[in-house]
PQR file of N, CA, C, O and H, with PARSE charges and radii, in Angstrom:
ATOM      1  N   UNK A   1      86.895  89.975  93.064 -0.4000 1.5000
ATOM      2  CA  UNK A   1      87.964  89.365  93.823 -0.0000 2.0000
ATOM      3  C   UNK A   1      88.360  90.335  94.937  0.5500 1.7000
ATOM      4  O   UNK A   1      88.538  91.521  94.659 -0.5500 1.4000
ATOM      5  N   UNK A   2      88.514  89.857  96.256 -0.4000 1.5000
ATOM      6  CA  UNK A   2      89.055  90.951  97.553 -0.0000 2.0000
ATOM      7  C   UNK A   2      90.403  91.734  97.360  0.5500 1.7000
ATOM      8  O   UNK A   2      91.377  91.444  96.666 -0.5500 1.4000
ATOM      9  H   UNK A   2      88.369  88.894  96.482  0.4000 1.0000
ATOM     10  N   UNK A   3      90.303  92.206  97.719 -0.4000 1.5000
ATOM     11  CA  UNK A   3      91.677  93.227  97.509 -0.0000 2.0000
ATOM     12  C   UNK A   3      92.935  92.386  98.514  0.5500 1.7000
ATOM     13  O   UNK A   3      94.134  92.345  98.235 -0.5500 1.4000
ATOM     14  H   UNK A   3      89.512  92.441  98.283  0.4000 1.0000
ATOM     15  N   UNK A   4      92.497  91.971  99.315 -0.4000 1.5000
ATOM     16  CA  UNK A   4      93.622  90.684 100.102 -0.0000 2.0000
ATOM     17  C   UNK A   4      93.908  89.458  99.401  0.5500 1.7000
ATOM     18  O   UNK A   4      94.910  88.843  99.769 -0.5500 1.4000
ATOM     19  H   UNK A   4      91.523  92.004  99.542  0.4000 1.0000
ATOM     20  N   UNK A   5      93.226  88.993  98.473 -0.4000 1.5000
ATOM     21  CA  UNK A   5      93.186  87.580  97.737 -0.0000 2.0000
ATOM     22  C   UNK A   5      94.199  88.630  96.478  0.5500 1.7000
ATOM     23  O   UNK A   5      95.009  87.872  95.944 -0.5500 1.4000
ATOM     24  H   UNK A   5      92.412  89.492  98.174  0.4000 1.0000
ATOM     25  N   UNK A   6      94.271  89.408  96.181 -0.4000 1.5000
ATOM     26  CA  UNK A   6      94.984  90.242  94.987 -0.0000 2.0000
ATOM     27  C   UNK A   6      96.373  90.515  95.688  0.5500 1.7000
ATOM     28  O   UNK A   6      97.459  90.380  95.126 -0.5500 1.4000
ATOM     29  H   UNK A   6      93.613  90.023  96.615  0.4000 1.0000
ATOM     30  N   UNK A   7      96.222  90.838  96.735 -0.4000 1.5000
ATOM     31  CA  UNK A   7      97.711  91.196  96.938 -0.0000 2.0000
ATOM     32  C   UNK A   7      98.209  89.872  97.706  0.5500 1.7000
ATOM     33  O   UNK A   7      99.431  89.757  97.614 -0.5500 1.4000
ATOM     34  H   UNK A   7      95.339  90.947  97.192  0.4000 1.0000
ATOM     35  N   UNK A   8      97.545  88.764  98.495 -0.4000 1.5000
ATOM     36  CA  UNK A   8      98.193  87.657  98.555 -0.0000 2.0000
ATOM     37  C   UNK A   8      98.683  86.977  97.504  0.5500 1.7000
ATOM     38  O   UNK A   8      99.588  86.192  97.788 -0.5500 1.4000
ATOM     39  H   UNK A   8      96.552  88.858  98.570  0.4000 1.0000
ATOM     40  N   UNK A   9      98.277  87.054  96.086 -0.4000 1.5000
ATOM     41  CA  UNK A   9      98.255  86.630  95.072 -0.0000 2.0000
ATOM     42  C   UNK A   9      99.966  86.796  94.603  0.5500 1.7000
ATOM     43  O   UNK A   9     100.834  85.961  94.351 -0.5500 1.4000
ATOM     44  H   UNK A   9      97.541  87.691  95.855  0.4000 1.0000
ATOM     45  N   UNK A  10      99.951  88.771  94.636 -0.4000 1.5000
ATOM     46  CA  UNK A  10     100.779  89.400  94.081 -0.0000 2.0000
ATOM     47  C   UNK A  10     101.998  89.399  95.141  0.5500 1.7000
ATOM     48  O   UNK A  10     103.011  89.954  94.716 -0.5500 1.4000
ATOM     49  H   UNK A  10      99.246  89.450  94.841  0.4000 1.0000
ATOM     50  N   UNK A  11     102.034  89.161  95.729 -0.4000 1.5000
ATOM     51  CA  UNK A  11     102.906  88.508  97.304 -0.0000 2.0000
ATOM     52  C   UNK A  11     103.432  86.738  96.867  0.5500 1.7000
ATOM     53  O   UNK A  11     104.558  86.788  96.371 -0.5500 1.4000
ATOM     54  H   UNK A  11     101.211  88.710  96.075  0.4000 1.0000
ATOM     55  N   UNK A  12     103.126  85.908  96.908 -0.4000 1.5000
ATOM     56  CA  UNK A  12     103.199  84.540  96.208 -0.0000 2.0000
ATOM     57  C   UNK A  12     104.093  84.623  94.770  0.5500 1.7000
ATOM     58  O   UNK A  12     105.147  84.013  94.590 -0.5500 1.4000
ATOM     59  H   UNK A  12     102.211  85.867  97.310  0.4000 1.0000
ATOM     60  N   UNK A  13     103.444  85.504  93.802 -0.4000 1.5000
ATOM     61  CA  UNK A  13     104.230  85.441  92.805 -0.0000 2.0000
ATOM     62  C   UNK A  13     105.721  86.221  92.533  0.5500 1.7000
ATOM     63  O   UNK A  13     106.711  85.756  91.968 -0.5500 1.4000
ATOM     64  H   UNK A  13     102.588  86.000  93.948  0.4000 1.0000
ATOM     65  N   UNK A  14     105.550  87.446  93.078 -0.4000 1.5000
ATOM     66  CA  UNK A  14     106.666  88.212  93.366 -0.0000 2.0000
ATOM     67  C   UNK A  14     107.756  87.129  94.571  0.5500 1.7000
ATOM     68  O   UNK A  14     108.786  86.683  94.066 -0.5500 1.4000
ATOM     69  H   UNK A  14     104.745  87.824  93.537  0.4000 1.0000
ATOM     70  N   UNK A  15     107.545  86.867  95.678 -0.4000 1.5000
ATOM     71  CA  UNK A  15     108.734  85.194  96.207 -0.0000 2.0000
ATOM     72  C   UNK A  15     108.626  84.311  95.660  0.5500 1.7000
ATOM     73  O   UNK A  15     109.326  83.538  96.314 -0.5500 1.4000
ATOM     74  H   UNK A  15     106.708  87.230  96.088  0.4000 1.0000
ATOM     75  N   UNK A  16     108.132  83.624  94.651 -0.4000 1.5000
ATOM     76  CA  UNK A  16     108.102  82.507  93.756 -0.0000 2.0000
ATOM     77  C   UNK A  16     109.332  83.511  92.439  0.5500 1.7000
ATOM     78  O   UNK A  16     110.331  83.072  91.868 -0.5500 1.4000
ATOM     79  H   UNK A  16     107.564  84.252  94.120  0.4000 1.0000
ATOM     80  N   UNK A  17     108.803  84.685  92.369 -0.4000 1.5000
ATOM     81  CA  UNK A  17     109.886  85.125  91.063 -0.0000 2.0000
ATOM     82  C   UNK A  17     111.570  85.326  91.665  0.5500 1.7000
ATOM     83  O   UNK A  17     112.611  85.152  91.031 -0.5500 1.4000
ATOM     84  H   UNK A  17     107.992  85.041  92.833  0.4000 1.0000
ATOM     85  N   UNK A  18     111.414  85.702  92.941 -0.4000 1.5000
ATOM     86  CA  UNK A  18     112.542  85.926  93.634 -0.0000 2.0000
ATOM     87  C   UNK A  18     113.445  84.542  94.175  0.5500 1.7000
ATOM     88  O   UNK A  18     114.676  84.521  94.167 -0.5500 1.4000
ATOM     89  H   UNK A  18     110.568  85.843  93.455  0.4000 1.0000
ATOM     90  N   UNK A  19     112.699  83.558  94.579 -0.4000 1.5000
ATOM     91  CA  UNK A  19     112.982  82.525  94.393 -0.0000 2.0000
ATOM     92  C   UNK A  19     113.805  82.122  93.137  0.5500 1.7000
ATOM     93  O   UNK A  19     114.991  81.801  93.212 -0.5500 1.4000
ATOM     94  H   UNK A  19     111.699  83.575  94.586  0.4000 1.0000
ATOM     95  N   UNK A  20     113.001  82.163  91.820 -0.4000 1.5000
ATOM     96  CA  UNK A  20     114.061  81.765  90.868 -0.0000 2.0000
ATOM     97  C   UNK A  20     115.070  82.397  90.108  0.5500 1.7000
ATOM     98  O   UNK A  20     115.805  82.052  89.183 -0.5500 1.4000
ATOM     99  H   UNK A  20     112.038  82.423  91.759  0.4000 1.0000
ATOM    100  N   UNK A  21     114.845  83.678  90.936 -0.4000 1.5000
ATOM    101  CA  UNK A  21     115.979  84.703  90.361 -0.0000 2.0000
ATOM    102  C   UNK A  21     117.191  84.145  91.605  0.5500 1.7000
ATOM    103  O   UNK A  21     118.346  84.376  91.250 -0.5500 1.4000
ATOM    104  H   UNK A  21     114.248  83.958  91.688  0.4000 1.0000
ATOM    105  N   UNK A  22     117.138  83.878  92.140 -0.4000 1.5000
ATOM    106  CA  UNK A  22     117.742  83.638  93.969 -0.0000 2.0000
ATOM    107  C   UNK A  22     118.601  82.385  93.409  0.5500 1.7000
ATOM    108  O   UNK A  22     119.827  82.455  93.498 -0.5500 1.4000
ATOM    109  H   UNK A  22     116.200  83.690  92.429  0.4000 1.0000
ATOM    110  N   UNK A  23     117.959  81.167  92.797 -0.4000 1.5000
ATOM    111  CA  UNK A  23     118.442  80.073  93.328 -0.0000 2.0000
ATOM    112  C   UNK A  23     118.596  78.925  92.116  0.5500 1.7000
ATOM    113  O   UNK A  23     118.953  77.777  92.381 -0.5500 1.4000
ATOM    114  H   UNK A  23     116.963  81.109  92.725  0.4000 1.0000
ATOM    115  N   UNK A  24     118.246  79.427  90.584 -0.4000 1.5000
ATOM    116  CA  UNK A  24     118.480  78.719  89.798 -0.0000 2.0000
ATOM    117  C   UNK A  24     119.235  79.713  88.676  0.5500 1.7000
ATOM    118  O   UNK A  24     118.830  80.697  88.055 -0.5500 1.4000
ATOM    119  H   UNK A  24     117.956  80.360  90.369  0.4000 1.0000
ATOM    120  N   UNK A  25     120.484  79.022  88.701 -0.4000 1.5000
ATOM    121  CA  UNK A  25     121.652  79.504  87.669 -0.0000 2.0000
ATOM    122  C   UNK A  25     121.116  79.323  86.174  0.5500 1.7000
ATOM    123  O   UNK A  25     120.813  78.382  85.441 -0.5500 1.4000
ATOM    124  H   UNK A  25     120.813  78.223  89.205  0.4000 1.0000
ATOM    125  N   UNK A  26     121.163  80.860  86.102 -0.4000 1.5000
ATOM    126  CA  UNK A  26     120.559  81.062  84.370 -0.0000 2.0000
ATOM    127  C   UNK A  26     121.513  82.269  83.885  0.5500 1.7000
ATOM    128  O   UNK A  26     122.494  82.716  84.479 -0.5500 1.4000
ATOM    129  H   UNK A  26     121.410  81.624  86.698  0.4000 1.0000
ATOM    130  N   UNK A  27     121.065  82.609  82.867 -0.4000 1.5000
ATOM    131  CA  UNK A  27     122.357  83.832  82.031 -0.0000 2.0000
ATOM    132  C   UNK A  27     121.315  85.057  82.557  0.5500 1.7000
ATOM    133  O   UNK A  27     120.295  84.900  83.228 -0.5500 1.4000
ATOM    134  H   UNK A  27     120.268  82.246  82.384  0.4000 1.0000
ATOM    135  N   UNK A  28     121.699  85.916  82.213 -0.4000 1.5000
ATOM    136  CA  UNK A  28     121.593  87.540  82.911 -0.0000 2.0000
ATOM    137  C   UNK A  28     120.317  87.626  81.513  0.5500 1.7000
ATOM    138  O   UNK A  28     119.235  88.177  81.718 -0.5500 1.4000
ATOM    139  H   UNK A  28     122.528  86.044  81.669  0.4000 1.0000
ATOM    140  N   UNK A  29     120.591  87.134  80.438 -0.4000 1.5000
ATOM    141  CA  UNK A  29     119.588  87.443  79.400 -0.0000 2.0000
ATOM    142  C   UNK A  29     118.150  86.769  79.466  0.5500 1.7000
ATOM    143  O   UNK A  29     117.181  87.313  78.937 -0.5500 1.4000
ATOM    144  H   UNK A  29     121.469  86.686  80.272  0.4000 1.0000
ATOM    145  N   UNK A  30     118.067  85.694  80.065 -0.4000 1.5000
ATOM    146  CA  UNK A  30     117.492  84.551  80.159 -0.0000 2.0000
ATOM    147  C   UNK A  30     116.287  85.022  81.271  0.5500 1.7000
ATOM    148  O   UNK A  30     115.070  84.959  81.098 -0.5500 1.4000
ATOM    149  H   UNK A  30     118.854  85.251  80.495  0.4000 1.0000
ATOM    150  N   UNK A  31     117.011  85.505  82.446 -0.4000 1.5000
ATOM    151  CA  UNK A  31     116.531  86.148  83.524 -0.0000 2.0000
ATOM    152  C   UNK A  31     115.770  87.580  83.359  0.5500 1.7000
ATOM    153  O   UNK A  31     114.817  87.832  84.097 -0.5500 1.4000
ATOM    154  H   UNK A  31     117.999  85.556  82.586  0.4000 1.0000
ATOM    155  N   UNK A  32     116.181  88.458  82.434 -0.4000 1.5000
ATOM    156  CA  UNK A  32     115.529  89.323  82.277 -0.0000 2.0000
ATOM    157  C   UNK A  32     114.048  89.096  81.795  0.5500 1.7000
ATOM    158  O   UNK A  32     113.050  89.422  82.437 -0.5500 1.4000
ATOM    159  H   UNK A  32     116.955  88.254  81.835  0.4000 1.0000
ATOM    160  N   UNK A  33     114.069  88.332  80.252 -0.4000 1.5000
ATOM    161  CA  UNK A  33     113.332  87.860  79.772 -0.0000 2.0000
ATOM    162  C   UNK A  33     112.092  86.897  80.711  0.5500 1.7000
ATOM    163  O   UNK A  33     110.952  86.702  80.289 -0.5500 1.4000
ATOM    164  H   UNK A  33     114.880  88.067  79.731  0.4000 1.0000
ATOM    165  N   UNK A  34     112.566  86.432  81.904 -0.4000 1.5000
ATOM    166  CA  UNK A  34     112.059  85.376  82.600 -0.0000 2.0000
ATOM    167  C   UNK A  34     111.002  86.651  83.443  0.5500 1.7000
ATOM    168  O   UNK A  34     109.787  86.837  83.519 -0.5500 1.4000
ATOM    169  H   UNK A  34     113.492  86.590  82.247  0.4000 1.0000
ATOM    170  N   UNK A  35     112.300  87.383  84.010 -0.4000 1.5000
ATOM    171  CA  UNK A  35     111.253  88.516  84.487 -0.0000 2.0000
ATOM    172  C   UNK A  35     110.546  89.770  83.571  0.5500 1.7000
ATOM    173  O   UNK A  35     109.825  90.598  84.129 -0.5500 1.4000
ATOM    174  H   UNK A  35     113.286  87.231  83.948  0.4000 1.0000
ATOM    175  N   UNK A  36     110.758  89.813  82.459 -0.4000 1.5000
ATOM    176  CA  UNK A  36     109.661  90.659  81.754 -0.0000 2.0000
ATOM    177  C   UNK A  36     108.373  90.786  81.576  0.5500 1.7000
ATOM    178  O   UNK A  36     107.502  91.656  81.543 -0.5500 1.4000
ATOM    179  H   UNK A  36     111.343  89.140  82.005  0.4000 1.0000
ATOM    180  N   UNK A  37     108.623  88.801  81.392 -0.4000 1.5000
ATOM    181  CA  UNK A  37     106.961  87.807  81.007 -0.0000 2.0000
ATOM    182  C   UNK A  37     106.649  88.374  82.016  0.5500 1.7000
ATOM    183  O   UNK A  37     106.337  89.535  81.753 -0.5500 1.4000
ATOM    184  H   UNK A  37     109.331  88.095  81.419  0.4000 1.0000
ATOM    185  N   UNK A  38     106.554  88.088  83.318 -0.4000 1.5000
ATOM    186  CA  UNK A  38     105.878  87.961  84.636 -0.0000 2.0000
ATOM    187  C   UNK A  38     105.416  88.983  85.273  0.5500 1.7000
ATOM    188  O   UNK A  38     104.632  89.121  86.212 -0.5500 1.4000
ATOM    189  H   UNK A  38     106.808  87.145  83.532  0.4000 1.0000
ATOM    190  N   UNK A  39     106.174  89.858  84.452 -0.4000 1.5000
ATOM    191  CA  UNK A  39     105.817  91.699  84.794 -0.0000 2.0000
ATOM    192  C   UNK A  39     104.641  92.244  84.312  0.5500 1.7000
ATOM    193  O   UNK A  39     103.780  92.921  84.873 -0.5500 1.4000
ATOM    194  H   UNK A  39     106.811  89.746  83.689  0.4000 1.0000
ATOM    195  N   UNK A  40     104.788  91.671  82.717 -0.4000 1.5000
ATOM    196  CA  UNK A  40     103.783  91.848  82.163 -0.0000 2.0000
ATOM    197  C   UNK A  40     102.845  91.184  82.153  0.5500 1.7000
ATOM    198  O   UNK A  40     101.795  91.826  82.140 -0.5500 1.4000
ATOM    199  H   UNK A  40     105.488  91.120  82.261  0.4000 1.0000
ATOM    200  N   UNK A  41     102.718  89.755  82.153 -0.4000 1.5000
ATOM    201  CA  UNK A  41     101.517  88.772  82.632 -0.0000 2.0000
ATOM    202  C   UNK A  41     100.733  89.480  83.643  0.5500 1.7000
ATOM    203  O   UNK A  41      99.656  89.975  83.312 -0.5500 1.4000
ATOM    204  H   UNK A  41     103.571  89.233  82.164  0.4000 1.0000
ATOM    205  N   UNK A  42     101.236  89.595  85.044 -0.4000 1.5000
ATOM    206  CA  UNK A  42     100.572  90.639  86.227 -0.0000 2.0000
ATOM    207  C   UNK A  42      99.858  91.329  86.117  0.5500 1.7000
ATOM    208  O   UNK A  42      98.676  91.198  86.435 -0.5500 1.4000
ATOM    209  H   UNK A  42     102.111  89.193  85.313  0.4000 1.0000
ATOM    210  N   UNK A  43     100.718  92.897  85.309 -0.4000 1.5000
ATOM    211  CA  UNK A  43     100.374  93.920  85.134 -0.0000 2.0000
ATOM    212  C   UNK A  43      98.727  93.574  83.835  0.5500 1.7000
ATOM    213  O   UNK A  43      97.700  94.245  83.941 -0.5500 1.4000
ATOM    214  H   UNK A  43     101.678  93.004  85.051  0.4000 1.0000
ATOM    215  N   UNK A  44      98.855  92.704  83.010 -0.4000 1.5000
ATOM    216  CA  UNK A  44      97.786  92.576  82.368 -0.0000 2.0000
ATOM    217  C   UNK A  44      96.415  91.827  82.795  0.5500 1.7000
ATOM    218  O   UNK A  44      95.295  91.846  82.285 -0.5500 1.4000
ATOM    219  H   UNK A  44      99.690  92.160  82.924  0.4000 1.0000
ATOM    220  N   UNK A  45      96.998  91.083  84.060 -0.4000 1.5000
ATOM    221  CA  UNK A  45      95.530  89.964  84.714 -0.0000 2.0000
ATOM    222  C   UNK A  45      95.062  91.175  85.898  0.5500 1.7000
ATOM    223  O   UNK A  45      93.896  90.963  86.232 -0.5500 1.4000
ATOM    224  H   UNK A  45      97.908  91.068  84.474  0.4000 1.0000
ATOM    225  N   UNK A  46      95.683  92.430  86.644 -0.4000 1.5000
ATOM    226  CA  UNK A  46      95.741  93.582  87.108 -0.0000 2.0000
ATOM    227  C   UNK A  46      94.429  93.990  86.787  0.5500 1.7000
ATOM    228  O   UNK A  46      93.352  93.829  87.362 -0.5500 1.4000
ATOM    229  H   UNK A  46      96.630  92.603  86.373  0.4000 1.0000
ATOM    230  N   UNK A  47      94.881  94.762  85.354 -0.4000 1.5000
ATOM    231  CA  UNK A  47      93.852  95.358  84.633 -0.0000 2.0000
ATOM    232  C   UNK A  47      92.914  94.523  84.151  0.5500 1.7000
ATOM    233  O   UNK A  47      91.920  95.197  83.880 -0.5500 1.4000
ATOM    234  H   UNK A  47      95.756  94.892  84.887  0.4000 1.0000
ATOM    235  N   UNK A  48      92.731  93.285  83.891 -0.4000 1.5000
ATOM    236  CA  UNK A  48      91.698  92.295  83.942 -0.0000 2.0000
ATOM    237  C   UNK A  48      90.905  92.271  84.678  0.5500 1.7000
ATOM    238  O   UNK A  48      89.689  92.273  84.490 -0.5500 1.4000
ATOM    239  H   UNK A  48      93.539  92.738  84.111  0.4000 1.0000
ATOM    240  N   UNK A  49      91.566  92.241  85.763 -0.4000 1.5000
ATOM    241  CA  UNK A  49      90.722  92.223  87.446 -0.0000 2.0000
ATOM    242  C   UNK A  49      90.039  93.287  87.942  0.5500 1.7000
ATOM    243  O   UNK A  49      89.044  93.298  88.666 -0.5500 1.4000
ATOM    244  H   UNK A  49      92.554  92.240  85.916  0.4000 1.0000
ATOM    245  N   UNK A  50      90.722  94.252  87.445 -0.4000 1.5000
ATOM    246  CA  UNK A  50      90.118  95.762  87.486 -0.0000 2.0000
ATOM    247  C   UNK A  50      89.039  96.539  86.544  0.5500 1.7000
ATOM    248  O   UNK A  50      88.280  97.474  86.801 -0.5500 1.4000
ATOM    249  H   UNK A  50      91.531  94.244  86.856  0.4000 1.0000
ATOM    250  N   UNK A  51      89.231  95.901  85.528 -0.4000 1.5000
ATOM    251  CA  UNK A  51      88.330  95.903  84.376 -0.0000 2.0000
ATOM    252  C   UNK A  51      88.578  97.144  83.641  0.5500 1.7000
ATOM    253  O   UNK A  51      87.777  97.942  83.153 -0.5500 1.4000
ATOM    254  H   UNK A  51      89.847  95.142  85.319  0.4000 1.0000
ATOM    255  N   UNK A  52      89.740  97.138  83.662 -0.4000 1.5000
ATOM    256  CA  UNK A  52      90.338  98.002  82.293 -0.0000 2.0000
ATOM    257  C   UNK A  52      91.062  97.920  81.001  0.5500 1.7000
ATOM    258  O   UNK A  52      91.665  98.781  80.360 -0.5500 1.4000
ATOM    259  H   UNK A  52      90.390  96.489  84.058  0.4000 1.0000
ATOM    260  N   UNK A  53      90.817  96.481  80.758 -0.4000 1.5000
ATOM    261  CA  UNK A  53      91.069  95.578  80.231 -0.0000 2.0000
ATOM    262  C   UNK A  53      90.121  94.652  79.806  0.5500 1.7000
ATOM    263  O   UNK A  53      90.464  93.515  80.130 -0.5500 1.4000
ATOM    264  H   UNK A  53      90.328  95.782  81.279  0.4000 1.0000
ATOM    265  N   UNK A  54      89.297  94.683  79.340 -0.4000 1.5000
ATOM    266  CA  UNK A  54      88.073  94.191  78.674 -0.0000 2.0000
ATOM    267  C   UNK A  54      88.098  93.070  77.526  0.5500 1.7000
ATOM    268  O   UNK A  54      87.285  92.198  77.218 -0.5500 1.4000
ATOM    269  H   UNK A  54      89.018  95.606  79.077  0.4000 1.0000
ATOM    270  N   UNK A  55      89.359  93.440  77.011 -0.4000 1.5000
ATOM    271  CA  UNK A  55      89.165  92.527  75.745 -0.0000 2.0000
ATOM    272  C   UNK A  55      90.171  91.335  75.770  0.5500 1.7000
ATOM    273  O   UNK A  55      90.419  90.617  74.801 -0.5500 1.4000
ATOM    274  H   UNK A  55      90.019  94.148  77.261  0.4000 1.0000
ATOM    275  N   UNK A  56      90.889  91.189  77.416 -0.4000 1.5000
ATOM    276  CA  UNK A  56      91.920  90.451  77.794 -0.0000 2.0000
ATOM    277  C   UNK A  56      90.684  89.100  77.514  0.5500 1.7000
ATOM    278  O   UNK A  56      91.266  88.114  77.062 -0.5500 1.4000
ATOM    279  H   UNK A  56      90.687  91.772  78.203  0.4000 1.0000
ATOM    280  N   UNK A  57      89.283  88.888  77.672 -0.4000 1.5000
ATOM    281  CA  UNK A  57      88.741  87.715  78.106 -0.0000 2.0000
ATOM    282  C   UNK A  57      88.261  87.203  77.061  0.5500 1.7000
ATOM    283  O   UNK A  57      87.655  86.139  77.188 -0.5500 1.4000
ATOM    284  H   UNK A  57      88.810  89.689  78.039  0.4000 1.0000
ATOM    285  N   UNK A  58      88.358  87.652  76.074 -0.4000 1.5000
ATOM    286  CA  UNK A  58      88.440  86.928  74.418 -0.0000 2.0000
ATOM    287  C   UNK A  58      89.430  86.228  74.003  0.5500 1.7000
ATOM    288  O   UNK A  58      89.374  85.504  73.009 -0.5500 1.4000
ATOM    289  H   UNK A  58      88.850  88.517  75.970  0.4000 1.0000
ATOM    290  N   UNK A  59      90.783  86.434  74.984 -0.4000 1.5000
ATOM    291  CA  UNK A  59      91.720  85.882  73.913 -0.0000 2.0000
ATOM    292  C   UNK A  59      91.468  84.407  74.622  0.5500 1.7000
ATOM    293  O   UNK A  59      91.138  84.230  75.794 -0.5500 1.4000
ATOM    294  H   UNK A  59      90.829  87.022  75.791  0.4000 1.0000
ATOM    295  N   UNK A  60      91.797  83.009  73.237 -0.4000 1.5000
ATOM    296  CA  UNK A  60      91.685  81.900  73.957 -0.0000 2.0000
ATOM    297  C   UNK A  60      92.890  80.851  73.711  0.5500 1.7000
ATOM    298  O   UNK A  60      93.298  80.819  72.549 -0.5500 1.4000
ATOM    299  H   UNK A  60      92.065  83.153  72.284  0.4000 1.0000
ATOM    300  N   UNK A  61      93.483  80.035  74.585 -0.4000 1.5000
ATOM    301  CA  UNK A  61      94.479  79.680  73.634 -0.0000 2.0000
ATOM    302  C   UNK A  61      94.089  77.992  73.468  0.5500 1.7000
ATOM    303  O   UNK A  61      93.279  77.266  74.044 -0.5500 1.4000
ATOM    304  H   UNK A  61      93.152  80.061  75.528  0.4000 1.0000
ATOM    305  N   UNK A  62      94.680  77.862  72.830 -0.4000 1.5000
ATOM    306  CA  UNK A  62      94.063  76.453  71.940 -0.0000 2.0000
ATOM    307  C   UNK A  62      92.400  76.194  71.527  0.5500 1.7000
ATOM    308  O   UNK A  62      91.766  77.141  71.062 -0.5500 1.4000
ATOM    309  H   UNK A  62      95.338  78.451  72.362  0.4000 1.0000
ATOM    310  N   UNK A  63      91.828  75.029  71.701 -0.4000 1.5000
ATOM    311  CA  UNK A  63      90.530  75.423  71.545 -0.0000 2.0000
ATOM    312  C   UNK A  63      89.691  75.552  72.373  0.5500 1.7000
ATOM    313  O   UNK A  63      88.561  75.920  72.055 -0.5500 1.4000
ATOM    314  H   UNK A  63      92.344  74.260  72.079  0.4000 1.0000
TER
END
């Protein structure tokens, strides 16, 4: 994957997260949690992409 398609990527999701931190009324707990997932989702498709993370492409969900 290009290193511009990665950070357009990571550009999109970071104003899509700011967006709903911005503009939809939630509790301070709710929001953290909202942004934890997304921190960590990233940071783990990151190292996916980078391939330091190897065993991210086994996991499957449903069947």
């Amino acid at each position: 994957m290009p290193l511009l398609q990665v950070v357009t990527i990571l550009i999109v999701v970071g104003v899509l997260l700011w967006l709903i931190n911005r503009f939809i009324p939630m509790q301070g707990t709710i929001k953290s949690i909202l942004n934890a997932v997304v921190v960590i989702c990233v940071v783990l498709w990151l190292l996916n992409i980078f391939g330091l993370f190897h065993s991210l492409a086994g996991i499957h969900v449903g069947r």
